[in-house]
C-alpha positions as CSV (number, residue, x, y, z in Angstrom):
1,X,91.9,113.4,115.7
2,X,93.5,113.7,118.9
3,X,92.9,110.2,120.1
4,X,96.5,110.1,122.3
5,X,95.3,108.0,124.8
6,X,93.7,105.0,122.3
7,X,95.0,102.6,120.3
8,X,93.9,102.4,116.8
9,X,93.6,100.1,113.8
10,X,95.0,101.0,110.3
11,X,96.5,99.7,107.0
12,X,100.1,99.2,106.2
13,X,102.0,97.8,103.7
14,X,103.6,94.7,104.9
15,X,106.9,93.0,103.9
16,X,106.8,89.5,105.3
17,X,110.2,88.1,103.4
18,X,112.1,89.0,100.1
19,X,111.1,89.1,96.3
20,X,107.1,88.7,97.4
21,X,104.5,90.8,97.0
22,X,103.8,93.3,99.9
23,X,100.5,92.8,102.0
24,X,97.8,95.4,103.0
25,X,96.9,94.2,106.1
26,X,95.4,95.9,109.4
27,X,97.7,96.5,112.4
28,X,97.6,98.2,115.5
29,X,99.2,101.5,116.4
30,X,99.7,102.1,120.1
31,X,99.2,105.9,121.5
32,X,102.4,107.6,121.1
33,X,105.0,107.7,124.0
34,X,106.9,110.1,125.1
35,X,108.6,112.6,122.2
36,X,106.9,110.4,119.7
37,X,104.0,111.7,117.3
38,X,101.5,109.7,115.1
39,X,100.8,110.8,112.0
40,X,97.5,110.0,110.1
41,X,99.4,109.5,106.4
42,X,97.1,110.9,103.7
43,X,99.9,109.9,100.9
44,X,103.4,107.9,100.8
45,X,105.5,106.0,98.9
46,X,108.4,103.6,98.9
47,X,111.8,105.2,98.4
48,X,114.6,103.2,96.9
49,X,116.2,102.0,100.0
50,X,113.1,100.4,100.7
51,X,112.9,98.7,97.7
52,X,117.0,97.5,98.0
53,X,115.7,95.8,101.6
54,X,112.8,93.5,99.1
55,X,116.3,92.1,97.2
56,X,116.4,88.6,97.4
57,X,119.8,89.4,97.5
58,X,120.0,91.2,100.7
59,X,120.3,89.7,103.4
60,X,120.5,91.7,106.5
61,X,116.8,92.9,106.4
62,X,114.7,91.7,109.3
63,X,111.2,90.8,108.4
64,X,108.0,91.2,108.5
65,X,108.9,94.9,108.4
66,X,106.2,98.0,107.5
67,X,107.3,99.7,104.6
68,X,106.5,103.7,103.7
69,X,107.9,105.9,105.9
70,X,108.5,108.8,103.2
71,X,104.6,110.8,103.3
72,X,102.5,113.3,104.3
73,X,99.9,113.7,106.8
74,X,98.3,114.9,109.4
75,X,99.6,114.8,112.7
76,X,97.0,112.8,114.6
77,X,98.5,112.6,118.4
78,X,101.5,113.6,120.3
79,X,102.8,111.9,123.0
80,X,104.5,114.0,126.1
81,X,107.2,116.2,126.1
82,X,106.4,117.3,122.7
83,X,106.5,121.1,121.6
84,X,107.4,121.3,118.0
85,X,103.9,120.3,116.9
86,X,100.5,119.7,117.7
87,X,97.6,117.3,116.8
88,X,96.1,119.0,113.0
89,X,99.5,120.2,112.0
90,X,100.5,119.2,108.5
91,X,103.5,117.1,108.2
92,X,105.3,115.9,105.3
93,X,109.2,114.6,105.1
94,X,110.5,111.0,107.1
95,X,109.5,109.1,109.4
96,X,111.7,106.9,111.1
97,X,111.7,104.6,113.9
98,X,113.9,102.0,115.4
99,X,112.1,98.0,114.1
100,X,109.6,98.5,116.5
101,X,106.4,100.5,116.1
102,X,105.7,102.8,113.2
103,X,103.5,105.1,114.1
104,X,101.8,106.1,111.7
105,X,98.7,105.1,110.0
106,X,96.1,105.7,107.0
């Protein structure tokens, strides 16, 4: 825990186009910036949005994309200007975050 300053490796689930399998592969999580907070995820799932963007059908998703940001975890490291938690604090509800980094990891 608590390792703000470092970036670290992890799995995620991987999307890399439509109607195919998703891929466990490792990635990199860089430390959290400013008002952001990375959670170590000890259990998630995909909800049905999620599944809608895999459609072959649908056709606005952007890809590769990291799916599972419905869990519960552990918050890992918090980036500055945060107050509202603190690294060991229990999380579990959304995580969002514009396509770029997730921030989270297992």
């Amino acid at each position: 825990m608590g390792s703000v300053a470092e970036v670290i490796k992890c799995k995620a689930a991987i999307a890399w186009e439509a109607n195919k399998p998703l891929c466990i592969e490792e990635v990199e999580v860089a430390p959290p910036k400013a008002h952001e907070v990375r959670i170590q995820i000890i259990a998630t799932a995909l909800c049905h949005t999620e599944a809608h963007i895999l459609h072959p059908k649908f056709t606005e998703a952007f890809f590769p994309v990291i799916l599972g940001h419905e869990g519960a975890g552990i918050v890992e490291s918090v980036g500055p200007g945060v107050t509202n938690c603190k690294p060991g604090n229990s999380h579990d509800g959304e995580s969002y975050k514009e396509q770029s980094q997730v921030g989270l990891f297992t």
